[in-house]
C-alpha positions in Angstrom: 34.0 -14.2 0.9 31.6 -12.4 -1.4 27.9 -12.0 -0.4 25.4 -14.3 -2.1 23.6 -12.5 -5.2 20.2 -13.6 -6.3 20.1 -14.6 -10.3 17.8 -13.2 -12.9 15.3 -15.6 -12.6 14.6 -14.8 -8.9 15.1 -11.0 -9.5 12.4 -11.4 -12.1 10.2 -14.4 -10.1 9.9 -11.5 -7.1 9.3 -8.6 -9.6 6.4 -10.5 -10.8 5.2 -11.1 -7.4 5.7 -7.3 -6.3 3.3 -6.4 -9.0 1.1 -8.7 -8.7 0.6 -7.8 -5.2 0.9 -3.9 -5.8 -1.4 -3.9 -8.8 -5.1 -3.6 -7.1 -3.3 -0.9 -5.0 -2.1 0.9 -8.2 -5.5 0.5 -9.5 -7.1 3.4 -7.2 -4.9 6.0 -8.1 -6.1 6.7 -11.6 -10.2 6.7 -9.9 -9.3 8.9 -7.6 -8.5 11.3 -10.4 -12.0 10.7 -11.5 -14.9 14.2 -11.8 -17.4 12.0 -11.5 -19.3 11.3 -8.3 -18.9 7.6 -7.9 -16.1 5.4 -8.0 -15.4 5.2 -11.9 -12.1 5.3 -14.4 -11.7 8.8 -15.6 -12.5 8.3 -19.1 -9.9 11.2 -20.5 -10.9 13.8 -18.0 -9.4 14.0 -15.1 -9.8 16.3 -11.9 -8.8 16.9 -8.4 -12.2 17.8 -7.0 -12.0 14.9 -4.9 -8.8 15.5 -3.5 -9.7 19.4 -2.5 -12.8 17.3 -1.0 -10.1 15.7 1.7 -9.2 19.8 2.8 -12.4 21.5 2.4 -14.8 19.0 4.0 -13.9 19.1 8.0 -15.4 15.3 8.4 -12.3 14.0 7.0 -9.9 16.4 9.1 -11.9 15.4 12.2 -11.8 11.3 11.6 -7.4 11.7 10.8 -7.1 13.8 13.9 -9.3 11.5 16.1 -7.5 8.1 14.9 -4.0 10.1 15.2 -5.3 10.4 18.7 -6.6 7.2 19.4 -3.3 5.4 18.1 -0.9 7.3 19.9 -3.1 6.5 23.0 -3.6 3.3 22.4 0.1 3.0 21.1 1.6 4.2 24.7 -0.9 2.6 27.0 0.1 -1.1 24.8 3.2 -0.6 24.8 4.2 0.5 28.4 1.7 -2.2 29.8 3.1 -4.8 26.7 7.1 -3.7 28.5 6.4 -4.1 31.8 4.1 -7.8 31.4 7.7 -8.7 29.2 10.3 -7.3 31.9 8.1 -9.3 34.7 8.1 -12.9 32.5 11.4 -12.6 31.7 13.1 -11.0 34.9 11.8 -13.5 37.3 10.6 -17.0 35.0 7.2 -17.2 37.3 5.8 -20.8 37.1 3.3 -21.6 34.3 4.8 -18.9 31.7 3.3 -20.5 28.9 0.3 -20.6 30.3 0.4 -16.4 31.4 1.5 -15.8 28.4 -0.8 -17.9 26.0 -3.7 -15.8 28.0 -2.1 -12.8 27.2 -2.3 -13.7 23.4 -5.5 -14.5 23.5 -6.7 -11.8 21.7 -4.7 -12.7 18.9 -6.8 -15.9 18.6 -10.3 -15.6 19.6 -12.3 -14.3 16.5 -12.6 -10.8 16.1 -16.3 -10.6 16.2 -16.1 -12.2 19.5 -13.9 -9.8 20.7 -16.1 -6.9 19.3 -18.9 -8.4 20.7 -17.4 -8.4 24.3 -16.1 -5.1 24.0 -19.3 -3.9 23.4 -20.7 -5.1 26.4 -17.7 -3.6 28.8 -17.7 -0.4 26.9 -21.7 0.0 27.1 -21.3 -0.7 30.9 -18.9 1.7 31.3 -20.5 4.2 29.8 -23.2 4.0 33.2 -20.2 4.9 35.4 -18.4 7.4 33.5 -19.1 9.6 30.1 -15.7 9.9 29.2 -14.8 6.4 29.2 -18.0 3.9 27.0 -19.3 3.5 24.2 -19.0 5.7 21.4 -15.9 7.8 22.8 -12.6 7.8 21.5 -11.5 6.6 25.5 -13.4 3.8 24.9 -12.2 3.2 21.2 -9.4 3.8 22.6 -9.1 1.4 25.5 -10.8 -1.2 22.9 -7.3 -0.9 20.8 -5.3 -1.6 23.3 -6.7 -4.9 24.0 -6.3 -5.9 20.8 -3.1 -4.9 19.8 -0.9 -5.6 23.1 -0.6 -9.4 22.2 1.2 -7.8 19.1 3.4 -5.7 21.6 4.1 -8.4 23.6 5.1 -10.6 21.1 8.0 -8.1 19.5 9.3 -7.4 23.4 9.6 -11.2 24.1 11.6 -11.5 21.0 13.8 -8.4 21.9 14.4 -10.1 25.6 15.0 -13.3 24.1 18.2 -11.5 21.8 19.2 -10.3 25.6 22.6 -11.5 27.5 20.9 -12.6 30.8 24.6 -12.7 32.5 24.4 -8.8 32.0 21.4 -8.5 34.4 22.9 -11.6 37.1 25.5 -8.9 37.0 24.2 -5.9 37.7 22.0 -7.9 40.0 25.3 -9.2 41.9 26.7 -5.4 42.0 23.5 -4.9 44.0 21.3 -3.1 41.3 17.4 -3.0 42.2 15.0 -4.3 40.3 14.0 -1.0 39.2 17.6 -0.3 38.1 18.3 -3.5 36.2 14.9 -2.9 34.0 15.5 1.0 34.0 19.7 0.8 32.9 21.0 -2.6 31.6 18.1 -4.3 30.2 15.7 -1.3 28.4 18.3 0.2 26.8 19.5 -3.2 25.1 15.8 -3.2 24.0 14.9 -0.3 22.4 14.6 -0.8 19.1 12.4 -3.8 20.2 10.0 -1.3 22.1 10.5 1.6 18.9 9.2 -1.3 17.1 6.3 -2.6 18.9 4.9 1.2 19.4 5.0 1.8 15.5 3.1 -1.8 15.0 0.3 -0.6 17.5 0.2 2.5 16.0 -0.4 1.2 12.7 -2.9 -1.5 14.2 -4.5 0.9 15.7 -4.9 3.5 12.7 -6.5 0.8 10.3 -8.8 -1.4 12.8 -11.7 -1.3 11.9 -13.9 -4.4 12.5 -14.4 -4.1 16.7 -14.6 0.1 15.8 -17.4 -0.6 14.0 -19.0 -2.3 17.4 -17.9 0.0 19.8 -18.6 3.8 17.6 -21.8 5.2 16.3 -22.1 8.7 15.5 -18.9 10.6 17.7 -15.9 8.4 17.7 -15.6 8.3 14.1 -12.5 7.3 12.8 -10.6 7.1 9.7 -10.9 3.6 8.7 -14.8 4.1 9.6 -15.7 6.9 7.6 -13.8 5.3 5.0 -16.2 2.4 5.7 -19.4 4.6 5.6 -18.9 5.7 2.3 -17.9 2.4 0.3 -20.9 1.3 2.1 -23.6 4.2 1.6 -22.5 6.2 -1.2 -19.5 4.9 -2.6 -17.8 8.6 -2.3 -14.6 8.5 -4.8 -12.9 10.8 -2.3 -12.0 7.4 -0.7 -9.7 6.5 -3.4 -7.9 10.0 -3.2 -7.6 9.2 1.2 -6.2 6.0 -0.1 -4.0 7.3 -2.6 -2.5 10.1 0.4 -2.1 7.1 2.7 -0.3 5.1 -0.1 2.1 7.8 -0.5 2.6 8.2 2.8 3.3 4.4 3.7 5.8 4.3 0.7 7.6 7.5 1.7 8.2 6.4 4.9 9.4 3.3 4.0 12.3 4.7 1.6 13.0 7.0 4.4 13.7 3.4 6.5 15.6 2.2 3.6 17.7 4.9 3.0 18.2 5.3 6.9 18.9 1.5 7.3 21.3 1.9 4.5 23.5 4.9 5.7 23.7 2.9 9.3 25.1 -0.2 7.5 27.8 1.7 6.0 29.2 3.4 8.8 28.9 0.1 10.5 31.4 -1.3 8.0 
């Protein structure tokens, strides 16, 4: 039986689309060659001013080492809570499922704005109890991700569970396995590329949010994807096309790195 091959016409129909799609992101990298000090095409010079910009001014360093810290916060504390909201649907089928779990997605449906709007409010009344966890603290921006991305996480664990032989837990379960065993031995470890997955989504959704961060931060909790913001919106600095072009690089390397990875494991499966 040979494998299905698409023809020309599709190869070429989704080449097309590709760079279609890929062209406005191709279209920063010549600007952030640029000398000028605005977003412009280089005009036959070209210059890395902008790039040394990214190492020499520390307002960059500080905004990719606070969302680094921010999304592998966020990341765990979504995940781990997004795992064991999962294990307890699908472990023990409580009444009205649809109904938890349509409130647990809410997030994923109420506006954003009203969701930044309401995080405000909690994260400005926190900030009366406790300094370290408010408004305008990477806690709080913190805390504010994970609200917003755990319907994500939950969504990608209920799928893993659903791929899940329950007649391997109803056996453990008859061999007399705890509760805590049956999640901790038979049913995690059938999971956990599901759960690898859902903590490198909420990673990523936490690195590029950006409309409740701009809510919930002023002048200390400044991210990435805010300072990005900043200067499109004040000075239009062209050292965001060079961030742009780094993170571009970075997104693409790491996906042939998947590729290549995915590939190998597919031929020693065969």
């Amino acid at each position: 039986m040979t494998a299905h091959r698409p023809g020309l016409i599709a190869l070429t129909a989704a080449v097309l689309v590709a760079v279609f799609l890929l062209m406005p992101l191709l279209a920063v990298v010549p600007v952030s060659f640029t000398p000028a000090r605005y977003l412009s095409m280089p005009n036959g010079h070209y210059s890395l001013v902008h790039y040394q910009q990214l190492f020499t001014n520390p307002d960059w360093g500080n905004s990719i080492l606070l969302s680094i810290r921010i999304g592998v916060v966020s990341s765990a504390i979504a995940t781990t809570l997004a795992t064991l909201f999962a294990l307890g649907i699908w472990m023990f089928r409580p009444r009205f499922t649809a109904a938890i779990v349509g409130f647990v997605l809410l997030p994923m449906i109420v506006p954003p704005v009203v969701s930044a709007m309401t995080l405000y409010f909690l994260l400005t009344a926190l900030s009366q109890v406790s300094n370290l966890v408010g408004y305008d603290t990477w806690l709080g921006v913190a805390l504010a991700h994970v609200v917003m991305i755990v319907p994500f996480c939950v969504v990608l664990i209920l799928v893993a569970l659903s791929q899940v032989d329950r007649r391997i837990d109803l056996a453990a379960r008859g061999m007399g396995a705890t509760v805590w065993q049956r999640a901790t031995k038979i049913i995690l470890p059938n999971i956990k590329f599901g759960l690898l997955t859902a903590a490198m989504l909420s990673f990523v959704l936490s690195w590029e949010e950006i409309g409740v961060t701009l809510f919930i931060t002023s002048v200390n909790a400044i991210t990435l994807p805010r300072l990005m913001w900043s200067g499109v919106r004040d000075n239009i600095d062209p050292a965001i096309a060079s961030i742009s072009v780094v993170l571009i690089a970075l997104t693409t390397l790491i996906l042939v790195i998947r590729m290549i990875y995915s590939s190998m494991r597919t031929r020693e499966g065969h």
